[in-house]
N, C-alpha and C positions, 0 to 999 in steps of 0.2 A: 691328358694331353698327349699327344703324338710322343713318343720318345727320342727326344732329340735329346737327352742327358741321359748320365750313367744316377741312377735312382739314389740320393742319398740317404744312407738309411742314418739312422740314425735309433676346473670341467670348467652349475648357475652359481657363480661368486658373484656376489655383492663387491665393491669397490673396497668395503671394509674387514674382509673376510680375507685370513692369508693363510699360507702353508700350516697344515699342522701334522703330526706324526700319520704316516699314512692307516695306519694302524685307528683313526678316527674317522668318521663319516663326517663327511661335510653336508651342512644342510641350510635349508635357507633361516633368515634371519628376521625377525620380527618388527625392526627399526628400519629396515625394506621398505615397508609400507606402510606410508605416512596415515593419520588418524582421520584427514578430509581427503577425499576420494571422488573426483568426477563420475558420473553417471556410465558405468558401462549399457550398453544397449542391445537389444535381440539385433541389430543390423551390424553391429561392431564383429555377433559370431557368427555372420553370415560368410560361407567360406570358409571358414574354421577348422581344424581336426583334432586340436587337443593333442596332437604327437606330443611326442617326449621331445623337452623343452622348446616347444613351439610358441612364439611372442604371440599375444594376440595382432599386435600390432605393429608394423617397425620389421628393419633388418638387421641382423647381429654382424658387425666385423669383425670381417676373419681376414687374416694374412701367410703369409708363407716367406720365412727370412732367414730360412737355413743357409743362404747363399749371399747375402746381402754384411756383407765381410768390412762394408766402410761403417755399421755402425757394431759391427764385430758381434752379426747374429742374435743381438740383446734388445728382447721381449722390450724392455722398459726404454731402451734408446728411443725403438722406433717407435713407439708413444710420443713419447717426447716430440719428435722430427713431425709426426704427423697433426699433431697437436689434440689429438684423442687415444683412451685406452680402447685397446680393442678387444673384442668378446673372446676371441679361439683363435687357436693359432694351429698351422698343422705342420707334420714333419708324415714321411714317407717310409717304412719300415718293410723289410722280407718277411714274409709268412717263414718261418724256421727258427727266426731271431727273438730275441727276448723279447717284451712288454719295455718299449723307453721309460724306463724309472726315472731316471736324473731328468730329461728333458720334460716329462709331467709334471714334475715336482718344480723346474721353474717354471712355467706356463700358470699352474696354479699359482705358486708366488706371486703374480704378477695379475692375481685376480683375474683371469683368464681360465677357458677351459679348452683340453687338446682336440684336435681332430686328427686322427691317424690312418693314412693311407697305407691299407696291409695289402700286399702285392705276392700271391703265391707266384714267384717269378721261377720256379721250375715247375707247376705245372698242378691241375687241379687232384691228381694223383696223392697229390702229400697231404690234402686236406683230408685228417681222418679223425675218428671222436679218440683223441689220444693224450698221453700226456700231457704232451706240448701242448695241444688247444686247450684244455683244462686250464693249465697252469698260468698261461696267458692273459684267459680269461678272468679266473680266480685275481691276479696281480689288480688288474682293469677293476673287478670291481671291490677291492681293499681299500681302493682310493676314493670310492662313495660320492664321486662327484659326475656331475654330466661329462659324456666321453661321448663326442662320434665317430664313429667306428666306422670309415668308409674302404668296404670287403671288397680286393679286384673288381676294382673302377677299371673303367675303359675298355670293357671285354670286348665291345661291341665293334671293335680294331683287331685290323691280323697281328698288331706288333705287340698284344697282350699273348703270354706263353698259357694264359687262361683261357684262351679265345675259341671258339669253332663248335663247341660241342655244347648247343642250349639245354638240353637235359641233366649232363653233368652240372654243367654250372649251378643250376637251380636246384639242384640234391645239394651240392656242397655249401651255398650258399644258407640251404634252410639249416643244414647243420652247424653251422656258423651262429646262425640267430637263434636257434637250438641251446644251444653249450652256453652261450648272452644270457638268455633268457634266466637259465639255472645258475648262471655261477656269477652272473654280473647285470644284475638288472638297470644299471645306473649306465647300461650303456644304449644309445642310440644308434640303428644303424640305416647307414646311408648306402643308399643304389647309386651307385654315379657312375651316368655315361659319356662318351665323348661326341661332342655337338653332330661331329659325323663319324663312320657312316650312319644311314639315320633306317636303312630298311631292314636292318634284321634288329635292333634295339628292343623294340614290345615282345620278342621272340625267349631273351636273356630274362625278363622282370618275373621275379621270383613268386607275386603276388601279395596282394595289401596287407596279409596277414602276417606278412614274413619282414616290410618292412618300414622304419619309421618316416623318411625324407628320402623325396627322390631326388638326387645330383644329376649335374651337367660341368663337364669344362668345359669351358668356351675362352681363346683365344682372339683377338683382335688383330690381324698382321695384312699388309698388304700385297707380299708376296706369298705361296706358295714354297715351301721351305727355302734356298738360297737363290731362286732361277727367276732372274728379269725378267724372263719368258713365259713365267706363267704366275698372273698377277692371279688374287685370292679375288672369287664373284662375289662375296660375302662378308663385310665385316663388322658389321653392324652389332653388337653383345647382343641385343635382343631379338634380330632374328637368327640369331644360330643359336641362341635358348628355344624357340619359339616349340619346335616341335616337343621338345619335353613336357613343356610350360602348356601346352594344349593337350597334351593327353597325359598328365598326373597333377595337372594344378590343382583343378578342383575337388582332388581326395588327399594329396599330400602334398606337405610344406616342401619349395622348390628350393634346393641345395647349389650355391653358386660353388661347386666345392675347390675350382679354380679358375681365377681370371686374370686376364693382363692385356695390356696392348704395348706393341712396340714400339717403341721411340727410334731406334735403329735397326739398322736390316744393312747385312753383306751384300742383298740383290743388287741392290743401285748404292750404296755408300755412302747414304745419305742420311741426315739428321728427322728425324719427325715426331720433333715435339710437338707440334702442331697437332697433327692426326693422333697422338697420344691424350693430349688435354681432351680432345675434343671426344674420343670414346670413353676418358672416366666421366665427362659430361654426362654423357649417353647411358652407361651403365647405370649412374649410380640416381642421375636425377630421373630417368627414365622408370626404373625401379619404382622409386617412390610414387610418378603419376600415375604407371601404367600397369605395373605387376604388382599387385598389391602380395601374391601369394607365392616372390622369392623372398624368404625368408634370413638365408645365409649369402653374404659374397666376400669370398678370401680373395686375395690381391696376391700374386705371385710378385715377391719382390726379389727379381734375380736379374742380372747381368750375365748371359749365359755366354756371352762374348766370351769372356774370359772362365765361367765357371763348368763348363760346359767341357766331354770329351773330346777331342779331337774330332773334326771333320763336323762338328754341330756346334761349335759356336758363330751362330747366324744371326743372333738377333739380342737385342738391350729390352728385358721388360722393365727395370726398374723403374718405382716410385719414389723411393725415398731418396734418391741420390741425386737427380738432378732438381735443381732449385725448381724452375719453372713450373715442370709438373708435379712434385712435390707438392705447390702453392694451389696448382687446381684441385688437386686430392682434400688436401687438406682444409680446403676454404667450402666443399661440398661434403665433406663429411661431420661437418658439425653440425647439419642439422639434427634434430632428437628423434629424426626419422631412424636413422644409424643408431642401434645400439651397440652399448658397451658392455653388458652385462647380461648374461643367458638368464632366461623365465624358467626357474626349475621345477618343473609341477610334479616332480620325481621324489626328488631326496629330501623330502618334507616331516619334520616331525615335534607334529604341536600336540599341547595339554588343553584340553576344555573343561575348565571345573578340576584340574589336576587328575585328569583321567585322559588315555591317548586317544586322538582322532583319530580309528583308522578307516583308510580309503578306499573304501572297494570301487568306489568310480576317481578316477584322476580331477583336480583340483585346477581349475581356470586360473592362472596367472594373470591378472591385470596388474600395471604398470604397480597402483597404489593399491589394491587389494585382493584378496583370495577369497574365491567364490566355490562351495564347497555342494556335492548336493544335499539335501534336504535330509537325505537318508541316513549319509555318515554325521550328520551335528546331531540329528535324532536320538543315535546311537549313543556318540561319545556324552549328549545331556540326559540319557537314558529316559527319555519322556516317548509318549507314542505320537505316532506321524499318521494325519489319514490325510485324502486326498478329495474336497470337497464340491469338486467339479465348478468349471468356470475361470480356471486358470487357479481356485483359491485353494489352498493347504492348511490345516489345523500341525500344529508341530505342538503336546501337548497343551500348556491351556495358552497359547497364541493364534492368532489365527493371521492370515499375510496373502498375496495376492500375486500374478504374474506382473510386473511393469507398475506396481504401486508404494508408494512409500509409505504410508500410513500401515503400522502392523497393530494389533488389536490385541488386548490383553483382557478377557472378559468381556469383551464388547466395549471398551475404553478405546481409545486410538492413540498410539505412540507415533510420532514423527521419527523417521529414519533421513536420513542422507542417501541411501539406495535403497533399490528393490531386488525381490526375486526375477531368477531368467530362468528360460524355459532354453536347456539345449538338448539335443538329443532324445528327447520324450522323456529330460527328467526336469527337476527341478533344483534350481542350483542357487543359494543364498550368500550376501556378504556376509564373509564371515567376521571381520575384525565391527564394520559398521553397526550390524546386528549385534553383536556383545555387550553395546553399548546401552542399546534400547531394552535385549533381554537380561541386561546384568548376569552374565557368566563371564567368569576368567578366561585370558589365554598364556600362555607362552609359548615362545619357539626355541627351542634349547638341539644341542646336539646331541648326538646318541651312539655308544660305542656297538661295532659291530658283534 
């Protein structure tokens, strides 16, 4: 978003999942996923990209309350007030400054996972493969848990000090995701630009390989910063997503990495809660009929009225503090469309037969189950895998089908609850459902670095 404040600097939990020494990897949990399991479908992973912690389905909420001083900043108040826990929270940090330890460690607390906007606000000069980004990075991933990582956001603005030079940026950027890759894989990183301007944006984007979710803020205001005189053409959340949402939707998960609408505005000195209700309407139910493929929307919950530096306190975004939109927030956010809790297809670490899974393709998160391909269960059951054309698979002496639930044992047929899917030109089985029918163990336990 525009900088009209002075920047305050300052992960997939389960509900039942809390802080533990950071010194432990956090991983997902096994009583996650209940034993009966609805039908995932080839059309469910239509769209789909398997990023790091990408729902198949649903949005995660995410918030921003570093500013939000009447419920005194606290992760769990504004739970409370909203009457849902929310997935991620995020806080704003200089590239120079440490890794926010204390603030990760309550965010996790609070079954939550952070989103942190790093901001080289002197200049892409400092970004170098050095201590500092090492050690940063190293911190990030000691904590084992999902982290999104979103690197100078807003470049795509002359008032970013990162701004002007798309070459640079995308060298420093890859070295960013670079130093991630090697010293903290537990982290996701986010591209996030700002809704305008929008013609040199494709110019900044570092390439699919460099990153996991692509962001947008997008604000809601009806003035143009404080001037009666020059009212905003556009407020619409979803058309000033739109151009992001049309050229990276369909390869990656779309990152609301900040949003709000104003209920107050210094232009005319008026109240508008009205026009406030009426765009979390818009965002959030909108979301659900229309974009199936934004995946993240953080809520800026700040009164910059008062929190704001001089000569920029213009405008009220808060949620939580006034009753009425409070009540529309909160009464559209309970749908199950909103998620509370991040899909971690990352920090995974199960037993099959008391031997480890490991993953060389990334593991499909569905709601009630993990679907694994064909190749890593092979492995961890140490049986051979061939591939018998026709959609069918022999996984030693089983044999099973694309979309069929009957798996075969010698030519006998076992009734399953699910089948195999076909994503990406592999094949990807239920993994807890299948245990049942193939009698192997599981567990999901956690695992020290």
């Amino acid at each position: 978003m525009i900088n009209f404040m002075k920047r305050i600097l300052h992960f997939f939990l389960a509900g039942f999942l809390f802080y533990l020494p950071v010194a432990t990897v956090f991983l997902l949990g096994l009583l996650l996923f209940p034993a009966t399991a609805s039908a995932l479908t080839q059309e469910d992973l239509s769209g789909y990209t398997n990023a790091k912690y990408e729902p198949l389905k649903g949005t995660y909420l995410g918030a921003y309350i570093d500013q939000a001083y009447w419920i005194k900043r606290d992760i769990n108040a504004f739970n409370e007030r909203t009457g849902k826990k929310h997935a991620s929270f995020f806080r704003y940090a200089s590239y120079g400054q440490p890794f926010p330890e204390k603030w990760a460690e309550e965010v996790i607390a609070a079954g939550a996972v952070p989103q942190i906007a790093w901001e080289p606000n002197k200049g892409l000069e400092e970004v170098r493969d050095d201590e500092y980004l090492r050690k940063f990075a190293r911190r990030a991933g000691e904590f084992g848990v999902p982290i999104f990582l979103r690197f100078a956001s807003e470049m795509n603005g002359d008032w970013c000090a990162y701004s002007g030079d798309t070459d640079l940026y995308i060298e420093k950027w890859r070295l960013v995701h670079k130093v991630m890759e090697e010293e903290a894989p537990n982290v996701a990183m986010v591209w996030t630009v700002f809704t305008n301007p929008q013609h040199n944006i494709l110019s900044y984007y570092p390439g699919d390989d460099y990153v996991d979710w692509v962001g947008v803020n997008v604000y809601s205001v009806l003035f143009y910063n404080a001037n009666p005189e020059t009212p905003s053409q556009v407020w619409d959340p979803h058309e000033l997503m739109e151009f992001v949402y049309e050229n990276f939707g369909e390869r990656k998960p779309i990152h609301i990495s900040e949003w709000a609408a104003m209920n107050y505005t210094v232009a005319d000195g008026k109240d508008h809660g009205d026009f406030a209700r009426e765009m979390i309407r818009r965002m959030y139910e909108g979301t659900r009929e229309e974009k199936p493929r934004v995946k993240a929307i953080y809520y800026f919950d700040a009164n910059i009225m008062e929190t704001a530096p001089e000569g920029r306190r213009i405008r009220d975004y808060s949620v939580s503090r006034k009753e009425e939109i409070l009540q529309t927030y909160r009464h559209i956010i309970q749908d199950d469309f909103f998620l509370s809790t991040i899909h971690d297809n990352v920090n995974i670490y199960i037993e099959v037969n008391e031997k480890s899974l490991l993953f060389k393709h990334r593991p499909i998160i569905d709601v009630e189950e993990i679907y694994v391909s064909a190749t890593d269960l092979a492995g961890a059951l140490g049986r051979g895998l061939s591939w018998l054309g026709g959609g069918k698979v022999r996984l030693g002496e089983w044999e099973m089908a694309i979309g069929q639930k009957n798996i075969y044992k010698n030519g006998k047929p076992v009734k399953t609850g699910l089948y195999p899917l076909l994503y990406k030109g592999r094949t990807y089985l239920p993994l807890k459902d299948f245990s049942i029918a193939m009698d192997y163990s599981l567990s999901f336990k956690k695992s020290d670095p």
